[in-house]
N, CA, C and O of each residue as an XYZ file, in Angstrom:
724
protein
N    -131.205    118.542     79.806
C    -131.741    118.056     81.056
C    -132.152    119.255     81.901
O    -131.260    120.093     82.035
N    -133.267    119.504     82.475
C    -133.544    120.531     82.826
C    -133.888    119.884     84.396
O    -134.416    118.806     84.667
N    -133.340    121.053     85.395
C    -133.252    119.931     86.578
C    -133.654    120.918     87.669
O    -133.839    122.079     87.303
N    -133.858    120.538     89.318
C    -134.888    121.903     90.286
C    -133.472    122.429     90.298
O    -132.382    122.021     89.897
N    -134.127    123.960     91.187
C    -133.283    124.651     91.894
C    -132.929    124.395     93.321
O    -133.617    124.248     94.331
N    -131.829    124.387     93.126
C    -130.612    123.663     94.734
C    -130.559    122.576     94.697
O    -130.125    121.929     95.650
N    -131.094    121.883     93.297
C    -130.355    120.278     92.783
C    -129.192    119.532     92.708
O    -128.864    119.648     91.527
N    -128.218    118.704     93.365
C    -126.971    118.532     93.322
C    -126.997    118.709     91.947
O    -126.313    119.640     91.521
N    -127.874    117.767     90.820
C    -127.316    117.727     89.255
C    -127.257    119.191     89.117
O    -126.231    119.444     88.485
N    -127.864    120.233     89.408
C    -127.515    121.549     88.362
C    -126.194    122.097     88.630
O    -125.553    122.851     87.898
N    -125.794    121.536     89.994
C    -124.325    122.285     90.914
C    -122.800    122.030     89.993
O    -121.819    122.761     90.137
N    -122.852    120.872     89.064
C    -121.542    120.265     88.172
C    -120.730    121.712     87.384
O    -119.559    121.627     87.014
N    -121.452    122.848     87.229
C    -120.780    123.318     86.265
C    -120.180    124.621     87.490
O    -119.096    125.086     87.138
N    -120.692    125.175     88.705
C    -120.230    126.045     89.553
C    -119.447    125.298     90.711
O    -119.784    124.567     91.643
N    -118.053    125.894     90.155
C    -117.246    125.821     91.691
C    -117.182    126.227     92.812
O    -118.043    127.105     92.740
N    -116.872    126.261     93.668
C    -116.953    126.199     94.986
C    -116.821    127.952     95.305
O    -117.688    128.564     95.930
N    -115.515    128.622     94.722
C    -115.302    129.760     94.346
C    -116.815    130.841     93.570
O    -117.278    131.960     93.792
N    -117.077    129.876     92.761
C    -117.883    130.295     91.472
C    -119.538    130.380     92.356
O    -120.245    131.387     92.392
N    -119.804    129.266     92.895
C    -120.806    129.157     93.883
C    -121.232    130.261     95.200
O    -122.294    130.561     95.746
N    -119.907    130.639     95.357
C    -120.015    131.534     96.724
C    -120.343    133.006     95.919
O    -120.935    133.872     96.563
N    -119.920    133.301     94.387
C    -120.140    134.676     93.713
C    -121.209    134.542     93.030
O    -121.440    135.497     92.289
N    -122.182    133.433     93.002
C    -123.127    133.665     92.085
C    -124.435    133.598     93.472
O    -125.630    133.763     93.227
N    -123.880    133.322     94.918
C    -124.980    132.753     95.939
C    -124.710    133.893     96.758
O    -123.602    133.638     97.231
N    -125.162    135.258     97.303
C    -124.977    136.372     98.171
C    -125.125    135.678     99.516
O    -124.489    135.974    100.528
N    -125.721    135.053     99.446
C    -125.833    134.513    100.713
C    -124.467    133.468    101.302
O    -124.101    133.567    102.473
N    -123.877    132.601    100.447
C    -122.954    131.957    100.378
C    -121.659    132.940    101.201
O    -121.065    132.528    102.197
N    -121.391    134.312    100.533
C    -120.613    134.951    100.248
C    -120.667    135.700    101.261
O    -119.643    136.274    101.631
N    -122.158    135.902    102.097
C    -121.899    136.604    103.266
C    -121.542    135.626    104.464
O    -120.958    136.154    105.410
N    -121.808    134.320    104.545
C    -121.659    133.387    105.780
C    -119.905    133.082    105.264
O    -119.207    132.795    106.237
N    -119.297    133.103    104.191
C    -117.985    133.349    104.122
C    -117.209    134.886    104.231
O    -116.120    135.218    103.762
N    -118.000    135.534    104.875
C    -117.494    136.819    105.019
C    -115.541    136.966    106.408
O    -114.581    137.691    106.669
N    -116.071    135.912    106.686
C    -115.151    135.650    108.077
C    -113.777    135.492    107.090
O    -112.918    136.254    107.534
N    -113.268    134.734    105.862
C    -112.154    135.110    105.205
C    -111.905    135.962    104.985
O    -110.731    136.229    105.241
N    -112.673    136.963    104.411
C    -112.310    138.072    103.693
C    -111.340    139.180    105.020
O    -110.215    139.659    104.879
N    -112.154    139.291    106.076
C    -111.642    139.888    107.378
C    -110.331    139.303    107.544
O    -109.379    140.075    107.425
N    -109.980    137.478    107.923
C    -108.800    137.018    108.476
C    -107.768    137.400    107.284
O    -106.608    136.998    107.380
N    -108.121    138.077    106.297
C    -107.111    138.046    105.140
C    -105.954    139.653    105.925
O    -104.787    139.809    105.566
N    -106.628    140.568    106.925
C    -105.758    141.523    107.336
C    -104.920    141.194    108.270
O    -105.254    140.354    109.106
N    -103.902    141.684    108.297
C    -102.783    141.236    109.127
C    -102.679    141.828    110.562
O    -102.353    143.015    110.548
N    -102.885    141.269    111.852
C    -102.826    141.322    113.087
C    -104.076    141.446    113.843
O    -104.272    141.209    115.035
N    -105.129    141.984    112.673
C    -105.732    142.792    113.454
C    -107.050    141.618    113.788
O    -107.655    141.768    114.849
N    -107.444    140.509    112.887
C    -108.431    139.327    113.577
C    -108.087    139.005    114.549
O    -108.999    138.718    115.324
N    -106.664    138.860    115.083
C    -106.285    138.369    115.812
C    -105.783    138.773    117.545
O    -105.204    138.029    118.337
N    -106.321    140.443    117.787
C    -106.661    141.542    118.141
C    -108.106    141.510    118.508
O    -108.468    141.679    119.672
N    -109.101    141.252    117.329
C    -110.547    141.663    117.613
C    -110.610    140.092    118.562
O    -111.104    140.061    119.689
N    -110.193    139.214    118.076
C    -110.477    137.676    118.519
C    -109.913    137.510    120.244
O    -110.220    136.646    121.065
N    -109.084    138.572    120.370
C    -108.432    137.940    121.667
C    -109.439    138.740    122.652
O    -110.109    138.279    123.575
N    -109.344    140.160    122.155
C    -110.087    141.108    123.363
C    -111.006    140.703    124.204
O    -111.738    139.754    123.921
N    -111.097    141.376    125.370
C    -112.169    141.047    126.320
C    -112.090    139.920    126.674
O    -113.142    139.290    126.785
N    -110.655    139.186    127.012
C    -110.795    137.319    127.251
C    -111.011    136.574    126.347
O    -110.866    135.380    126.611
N    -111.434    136.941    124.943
C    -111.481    135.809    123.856
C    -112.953    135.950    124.061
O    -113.413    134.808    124.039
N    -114.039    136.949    124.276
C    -115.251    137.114    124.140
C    -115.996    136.796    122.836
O    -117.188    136.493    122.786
N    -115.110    136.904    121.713
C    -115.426    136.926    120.935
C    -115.185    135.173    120.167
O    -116.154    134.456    119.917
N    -114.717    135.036    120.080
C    -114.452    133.291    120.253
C    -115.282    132.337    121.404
O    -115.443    131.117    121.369
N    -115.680    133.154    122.272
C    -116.383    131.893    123.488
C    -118.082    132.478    122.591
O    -118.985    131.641    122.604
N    -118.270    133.361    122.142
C    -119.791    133.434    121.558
C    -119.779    132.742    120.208
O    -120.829    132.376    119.680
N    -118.324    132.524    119.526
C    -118.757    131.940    118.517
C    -118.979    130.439    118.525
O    -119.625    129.875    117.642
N    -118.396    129.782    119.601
C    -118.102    128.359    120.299
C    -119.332    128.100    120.871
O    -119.837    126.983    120.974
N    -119.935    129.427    121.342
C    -121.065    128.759    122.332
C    -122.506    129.252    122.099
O    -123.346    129.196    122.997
N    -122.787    129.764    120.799
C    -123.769    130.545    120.287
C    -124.785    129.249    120.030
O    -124.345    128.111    119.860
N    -126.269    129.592    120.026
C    -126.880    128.586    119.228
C    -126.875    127.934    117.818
O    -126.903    126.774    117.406
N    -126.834    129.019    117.319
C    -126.408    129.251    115.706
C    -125.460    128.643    115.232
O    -125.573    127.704    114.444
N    -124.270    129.164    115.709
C    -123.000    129.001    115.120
C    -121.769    128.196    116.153
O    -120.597    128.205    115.777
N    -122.196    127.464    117.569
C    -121.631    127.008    118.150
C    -121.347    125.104    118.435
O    -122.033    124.305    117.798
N    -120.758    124.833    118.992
C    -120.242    123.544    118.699
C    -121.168    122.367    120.008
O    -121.052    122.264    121.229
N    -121.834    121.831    119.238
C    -122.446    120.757    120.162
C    -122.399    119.826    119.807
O    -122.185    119.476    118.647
N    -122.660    118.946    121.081
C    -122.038    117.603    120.985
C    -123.469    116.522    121.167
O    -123.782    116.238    122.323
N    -124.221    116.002    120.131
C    -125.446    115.268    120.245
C    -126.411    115.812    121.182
O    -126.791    115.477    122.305
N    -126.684    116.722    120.405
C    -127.871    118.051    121.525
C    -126.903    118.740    122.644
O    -127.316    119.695    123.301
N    -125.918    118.338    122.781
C    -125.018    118.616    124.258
C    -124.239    119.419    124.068
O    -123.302    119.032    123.369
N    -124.171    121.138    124.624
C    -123.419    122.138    124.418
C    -122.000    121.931    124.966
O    -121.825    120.872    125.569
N    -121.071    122.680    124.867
C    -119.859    122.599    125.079
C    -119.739    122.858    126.718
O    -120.311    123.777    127.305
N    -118.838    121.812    127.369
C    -118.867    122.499    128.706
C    -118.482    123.636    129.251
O    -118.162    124.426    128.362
N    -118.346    124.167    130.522
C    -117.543    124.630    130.441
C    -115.600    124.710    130.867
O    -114.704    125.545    130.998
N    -115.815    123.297    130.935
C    -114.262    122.807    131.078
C    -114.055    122.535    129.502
O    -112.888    122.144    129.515
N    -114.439    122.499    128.218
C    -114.286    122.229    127.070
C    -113.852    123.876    126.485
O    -112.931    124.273    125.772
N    -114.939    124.537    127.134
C    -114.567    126.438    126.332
C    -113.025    126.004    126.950
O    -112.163    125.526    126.213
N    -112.814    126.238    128.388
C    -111.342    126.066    128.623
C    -110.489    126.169    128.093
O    -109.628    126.921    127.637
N    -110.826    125.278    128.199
C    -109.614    124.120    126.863
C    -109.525    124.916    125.819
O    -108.451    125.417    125.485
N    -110.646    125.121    125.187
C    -110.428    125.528    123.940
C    -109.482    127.226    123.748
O    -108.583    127.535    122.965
N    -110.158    128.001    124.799
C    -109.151    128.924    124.843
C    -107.673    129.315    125.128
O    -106.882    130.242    124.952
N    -107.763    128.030    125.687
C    -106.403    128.088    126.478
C    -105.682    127.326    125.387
O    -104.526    127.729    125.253
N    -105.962    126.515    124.709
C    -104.770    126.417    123.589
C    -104.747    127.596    122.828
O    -103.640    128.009    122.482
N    -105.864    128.286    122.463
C    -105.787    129.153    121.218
C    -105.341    130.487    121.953
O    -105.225    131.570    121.380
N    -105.106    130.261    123.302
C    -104.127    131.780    124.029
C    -102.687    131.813    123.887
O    -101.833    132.667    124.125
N    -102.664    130.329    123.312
C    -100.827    130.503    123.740
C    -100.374    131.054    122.437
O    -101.150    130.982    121.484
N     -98.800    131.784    122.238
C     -98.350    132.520    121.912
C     -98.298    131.930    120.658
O     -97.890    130.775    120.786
N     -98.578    132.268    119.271
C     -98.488    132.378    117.588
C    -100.026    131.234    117.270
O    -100.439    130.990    116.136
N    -100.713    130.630    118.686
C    -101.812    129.874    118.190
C    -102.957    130.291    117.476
O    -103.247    129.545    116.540
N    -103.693    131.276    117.650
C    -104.560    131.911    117.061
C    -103.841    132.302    115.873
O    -104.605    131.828    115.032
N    -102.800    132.895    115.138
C    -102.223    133.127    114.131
C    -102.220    131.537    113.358
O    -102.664    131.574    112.211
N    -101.963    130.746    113.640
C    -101.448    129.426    113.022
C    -103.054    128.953    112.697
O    -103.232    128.301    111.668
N    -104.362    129.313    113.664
C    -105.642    128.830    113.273
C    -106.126    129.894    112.197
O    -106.869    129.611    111.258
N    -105.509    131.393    112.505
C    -106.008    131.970    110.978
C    -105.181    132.130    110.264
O    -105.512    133.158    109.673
N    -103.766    131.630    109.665
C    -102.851    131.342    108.509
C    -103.815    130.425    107.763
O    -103.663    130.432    106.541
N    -104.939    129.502    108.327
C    -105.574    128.801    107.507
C    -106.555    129.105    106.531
O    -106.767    128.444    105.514
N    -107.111    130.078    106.868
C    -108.087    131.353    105.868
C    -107.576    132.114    105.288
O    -108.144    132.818    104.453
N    -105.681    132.210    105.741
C    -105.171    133.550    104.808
C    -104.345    132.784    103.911
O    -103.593    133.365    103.128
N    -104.425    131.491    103.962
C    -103.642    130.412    102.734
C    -105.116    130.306    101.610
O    -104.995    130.293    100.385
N    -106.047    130.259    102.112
C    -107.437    129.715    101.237
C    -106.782    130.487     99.687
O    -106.139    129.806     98.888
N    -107.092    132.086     99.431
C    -106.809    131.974     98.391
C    -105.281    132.105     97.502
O    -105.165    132.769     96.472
N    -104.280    131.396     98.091
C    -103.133    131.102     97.356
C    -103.353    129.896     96.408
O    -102.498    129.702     95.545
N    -104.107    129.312     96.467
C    -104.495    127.978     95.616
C    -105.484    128.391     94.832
O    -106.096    127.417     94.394
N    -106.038    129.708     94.350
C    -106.722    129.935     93.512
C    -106.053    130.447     92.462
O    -104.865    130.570     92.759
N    -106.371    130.919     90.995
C    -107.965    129.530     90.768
C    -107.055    128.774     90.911
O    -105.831    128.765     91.041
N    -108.908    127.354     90.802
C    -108.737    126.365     90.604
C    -108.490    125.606     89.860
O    -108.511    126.194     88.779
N    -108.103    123.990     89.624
C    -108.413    123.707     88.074
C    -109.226    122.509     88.402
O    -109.183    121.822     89.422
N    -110.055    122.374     87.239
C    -110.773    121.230     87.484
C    -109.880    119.811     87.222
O    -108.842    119.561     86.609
N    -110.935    118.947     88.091
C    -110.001    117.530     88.245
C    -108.678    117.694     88.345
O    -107.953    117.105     87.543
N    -108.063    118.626     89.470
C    -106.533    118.841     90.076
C    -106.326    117.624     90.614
O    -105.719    116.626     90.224
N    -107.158    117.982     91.924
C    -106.698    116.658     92.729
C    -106.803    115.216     92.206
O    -107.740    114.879     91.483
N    -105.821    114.362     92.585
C    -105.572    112.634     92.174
C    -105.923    111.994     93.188
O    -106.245    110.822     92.993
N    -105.982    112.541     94.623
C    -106.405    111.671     95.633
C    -108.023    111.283     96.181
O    -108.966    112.047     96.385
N    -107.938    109.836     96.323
C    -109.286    109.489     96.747
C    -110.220    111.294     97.631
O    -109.306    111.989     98.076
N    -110.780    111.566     97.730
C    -111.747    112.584     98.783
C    -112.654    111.788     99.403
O    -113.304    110.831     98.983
N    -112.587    112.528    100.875
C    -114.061    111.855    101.710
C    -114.284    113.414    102.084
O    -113.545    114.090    102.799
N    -115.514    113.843    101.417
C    -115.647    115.087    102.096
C    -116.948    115.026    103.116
O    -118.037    114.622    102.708
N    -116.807    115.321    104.037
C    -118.006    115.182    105.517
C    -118.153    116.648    105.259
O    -117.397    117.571    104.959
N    -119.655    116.465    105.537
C    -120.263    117.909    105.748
C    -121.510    117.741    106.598
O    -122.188    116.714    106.596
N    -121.851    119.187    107.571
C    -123.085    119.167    108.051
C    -123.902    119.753    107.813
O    -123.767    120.935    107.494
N    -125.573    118.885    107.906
C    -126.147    119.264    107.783
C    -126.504    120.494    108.152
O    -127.031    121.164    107.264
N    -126.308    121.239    109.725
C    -126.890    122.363    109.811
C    -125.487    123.042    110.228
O    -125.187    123.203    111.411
N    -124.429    123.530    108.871
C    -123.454    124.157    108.952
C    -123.773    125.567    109.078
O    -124.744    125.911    108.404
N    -123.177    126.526    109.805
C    -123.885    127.905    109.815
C    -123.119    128.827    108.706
O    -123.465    129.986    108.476
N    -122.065    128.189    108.066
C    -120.828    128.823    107.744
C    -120.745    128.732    106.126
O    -120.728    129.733    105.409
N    -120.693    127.312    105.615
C    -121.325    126.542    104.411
C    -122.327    126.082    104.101
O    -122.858    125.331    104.919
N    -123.087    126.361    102.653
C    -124.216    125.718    102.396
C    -123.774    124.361    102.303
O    -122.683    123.850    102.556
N    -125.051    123.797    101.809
C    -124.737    122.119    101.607
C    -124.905    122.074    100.271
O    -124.379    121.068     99.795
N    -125.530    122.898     99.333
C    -125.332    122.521     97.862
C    -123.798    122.908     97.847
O    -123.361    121.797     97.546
N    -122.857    123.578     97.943
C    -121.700    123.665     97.765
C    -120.618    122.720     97.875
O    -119.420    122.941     97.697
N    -121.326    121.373     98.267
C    -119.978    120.474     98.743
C    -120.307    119.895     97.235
O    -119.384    120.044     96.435
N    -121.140    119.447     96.889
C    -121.346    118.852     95.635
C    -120.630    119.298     94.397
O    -120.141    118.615     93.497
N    -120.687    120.836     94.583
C    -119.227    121.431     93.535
C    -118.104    121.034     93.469
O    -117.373    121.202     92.493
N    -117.693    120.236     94.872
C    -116.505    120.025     94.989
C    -115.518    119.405     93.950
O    -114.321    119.494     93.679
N    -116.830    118.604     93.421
C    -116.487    117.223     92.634
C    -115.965    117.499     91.734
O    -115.146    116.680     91.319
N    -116.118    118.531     91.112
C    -115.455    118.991     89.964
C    -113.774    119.117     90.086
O    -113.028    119.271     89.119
N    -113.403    119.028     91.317
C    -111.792    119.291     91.441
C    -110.959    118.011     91.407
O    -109.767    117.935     91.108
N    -111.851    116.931     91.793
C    -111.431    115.633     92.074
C    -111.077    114.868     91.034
O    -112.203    114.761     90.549
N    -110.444    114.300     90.368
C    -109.960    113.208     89.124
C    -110.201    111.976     89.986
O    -110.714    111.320     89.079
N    -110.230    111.226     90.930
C    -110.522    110.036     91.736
C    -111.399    110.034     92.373
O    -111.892    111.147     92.554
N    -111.969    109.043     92.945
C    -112.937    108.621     93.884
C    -113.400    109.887     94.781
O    -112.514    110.575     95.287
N    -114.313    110.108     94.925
C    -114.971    111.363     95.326
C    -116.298    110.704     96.391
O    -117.202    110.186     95.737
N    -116.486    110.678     97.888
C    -117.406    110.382     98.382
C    -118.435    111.798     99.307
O    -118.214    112.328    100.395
N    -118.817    111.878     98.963
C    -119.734    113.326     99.999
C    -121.026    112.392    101.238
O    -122.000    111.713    100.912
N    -120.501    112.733    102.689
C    -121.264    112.457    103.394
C    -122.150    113.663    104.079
O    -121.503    114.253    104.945
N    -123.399    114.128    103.898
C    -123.844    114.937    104.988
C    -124.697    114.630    106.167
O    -125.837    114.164    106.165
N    -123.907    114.991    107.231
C    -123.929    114.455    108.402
C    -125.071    114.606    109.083
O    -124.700    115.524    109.814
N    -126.220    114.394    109.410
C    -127.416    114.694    109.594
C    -127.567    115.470    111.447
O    -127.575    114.852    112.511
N    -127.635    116.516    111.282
C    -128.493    117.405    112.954
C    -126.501    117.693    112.688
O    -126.272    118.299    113.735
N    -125.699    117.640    112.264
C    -124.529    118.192    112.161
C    -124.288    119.492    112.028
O    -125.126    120.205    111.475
N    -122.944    120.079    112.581
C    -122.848    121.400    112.584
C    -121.302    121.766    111.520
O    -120.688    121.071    110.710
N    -121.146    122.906    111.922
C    -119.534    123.246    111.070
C    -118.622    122.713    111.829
O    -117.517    123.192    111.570
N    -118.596    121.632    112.970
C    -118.065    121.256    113.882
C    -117.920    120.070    113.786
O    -117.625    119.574    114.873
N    -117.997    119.274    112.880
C    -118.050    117.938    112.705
C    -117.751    117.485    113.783
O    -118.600    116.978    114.516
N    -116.236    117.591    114.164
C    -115.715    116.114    114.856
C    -116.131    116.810    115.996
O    -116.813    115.913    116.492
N    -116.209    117.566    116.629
C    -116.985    117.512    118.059
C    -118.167    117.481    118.036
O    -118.640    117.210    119.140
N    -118.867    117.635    117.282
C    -120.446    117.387    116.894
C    -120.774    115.658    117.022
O    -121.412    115.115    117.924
N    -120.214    115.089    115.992
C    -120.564    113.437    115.975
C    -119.110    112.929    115.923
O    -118.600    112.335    114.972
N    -118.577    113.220    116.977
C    -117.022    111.897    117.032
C    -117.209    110.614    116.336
O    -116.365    110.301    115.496
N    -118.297    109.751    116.596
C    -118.371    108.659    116.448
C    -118.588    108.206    115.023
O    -118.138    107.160    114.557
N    -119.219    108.969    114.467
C    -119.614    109.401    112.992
C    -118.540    108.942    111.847
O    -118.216    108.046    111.067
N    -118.104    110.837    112.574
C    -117.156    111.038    111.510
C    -115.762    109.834    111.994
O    -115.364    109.429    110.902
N    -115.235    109.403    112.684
C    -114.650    108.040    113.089
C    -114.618    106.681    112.083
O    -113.842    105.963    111.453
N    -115.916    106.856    112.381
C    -116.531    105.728    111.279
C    -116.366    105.510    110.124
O    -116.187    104.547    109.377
N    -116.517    107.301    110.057
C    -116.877    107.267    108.271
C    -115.784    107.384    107.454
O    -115.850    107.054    106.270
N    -114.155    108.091    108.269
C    -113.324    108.232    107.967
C    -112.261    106.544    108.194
O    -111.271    106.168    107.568
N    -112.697    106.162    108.853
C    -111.983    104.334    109.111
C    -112.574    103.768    107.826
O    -111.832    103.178    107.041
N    -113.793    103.908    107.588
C    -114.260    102.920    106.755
C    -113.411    102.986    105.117
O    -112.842    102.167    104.395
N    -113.681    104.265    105.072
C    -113.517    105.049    103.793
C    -111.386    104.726    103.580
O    -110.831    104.448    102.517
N    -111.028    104.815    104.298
C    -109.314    104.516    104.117
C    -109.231    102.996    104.367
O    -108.231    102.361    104.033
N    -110.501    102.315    105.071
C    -110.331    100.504    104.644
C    -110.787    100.318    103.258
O    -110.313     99.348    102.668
N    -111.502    100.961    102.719
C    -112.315    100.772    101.428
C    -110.825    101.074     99.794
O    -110.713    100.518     98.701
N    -109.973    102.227    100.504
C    -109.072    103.114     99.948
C    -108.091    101.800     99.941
O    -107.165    101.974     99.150
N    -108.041    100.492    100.630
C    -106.846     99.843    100.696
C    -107.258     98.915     99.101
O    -106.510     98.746     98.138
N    -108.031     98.658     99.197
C    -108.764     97.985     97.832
C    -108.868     98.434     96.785
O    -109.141     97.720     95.821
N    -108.657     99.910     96.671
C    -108.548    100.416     95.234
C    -107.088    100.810     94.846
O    -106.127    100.905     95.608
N    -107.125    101.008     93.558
C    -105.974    101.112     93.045
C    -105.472    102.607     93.112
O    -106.018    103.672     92.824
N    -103.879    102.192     93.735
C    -103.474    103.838     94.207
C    -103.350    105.031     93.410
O    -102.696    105.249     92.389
N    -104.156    105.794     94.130
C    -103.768    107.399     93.392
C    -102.702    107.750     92.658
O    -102.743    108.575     91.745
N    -101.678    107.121     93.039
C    -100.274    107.972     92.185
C     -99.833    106.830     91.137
O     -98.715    106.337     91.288
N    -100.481    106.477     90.305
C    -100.573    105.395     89.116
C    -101.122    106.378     88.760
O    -101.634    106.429     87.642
């Protein structure tokens, strides 16, 4: 079967891992792990200057979080800093990039549980052929939504959306037969 280039069908045989080393480009918009993998010091560059560096990534065109054309307020930056100021929070949001590769490798068809994976369309961070790799990890029900004018921000991007899509998908999950059979 001979199929285009950036075809979901050609994506089945590269993982997600495998995808980001064969795509330079992939590998540089994931460059932000490779950094949170040192100890203290993201968390140092991230705070300085007031969290300057976090309110441009929140509020950039590119790479920032909007809400149906509607930028973040500025009672929302707030917020947002002010949880991620308090004491071990910013550590606990990047323990999550410095866990990524303890679960490597992967194996294919690991996971047993249903997946709903949401993705956006205009993620600055992830491509969108890459969610389609995913599938390869999944042994069950596997659904991929991409979220259209969406960002790497899903749920503050389209609340209502992803709401939806995640209610529907665990009413749908009551009807099938459970994962751990």
């Amino acid at each position: 079967m001979k199929c285009l280039p950036r075809s979901p069908s050609c994506l089945p045989s590269l993982s997600p891992p495998d995808y980001a080393l064969r795509h330079p480009s992939q590998l540089l918009k994931s460059s932000h792990f490779f950094f949170f993998q040192l100890p203290r010091f993201p968390e140092l560059m991230l705070s300085i200057n007031d969290f300057k560096a976090l309110k441009a990534l929140f509020t950039s065109r590119s790479t920032g979080i909007g809400r149906k054309g509607r930028w973040l307020t500025a009672e929302d930056l707030e917020a947002y800093l002010y949880a991620l100021s308090q004491p071990g929070a910013l550590t606990g949001a990047l323990n999550y990039y410095r866990n990524v590769f303890s679960s490597l490798p992967l194996s294919h068809r690991h996971v047993r549980s249903p997946v709903l994976l949401l993705w956006g369309e205009r993620d600055a961070f992830l491509e969108q052929e890459m969610a389609e790799a995913c599938r390869l990890y999944i042994r069950n029900h596997f659904r991929l939504n991409i979220i259209s004018g969406a960002s790497h921000w899903l749920q503050q991007d389209q609340p209502d959306i992803v709401n939806t899509l995640i209610w529907t998908f665990l009413k749908e999950g009551e009807g099938r037969k459970s994962y751990r059979n």
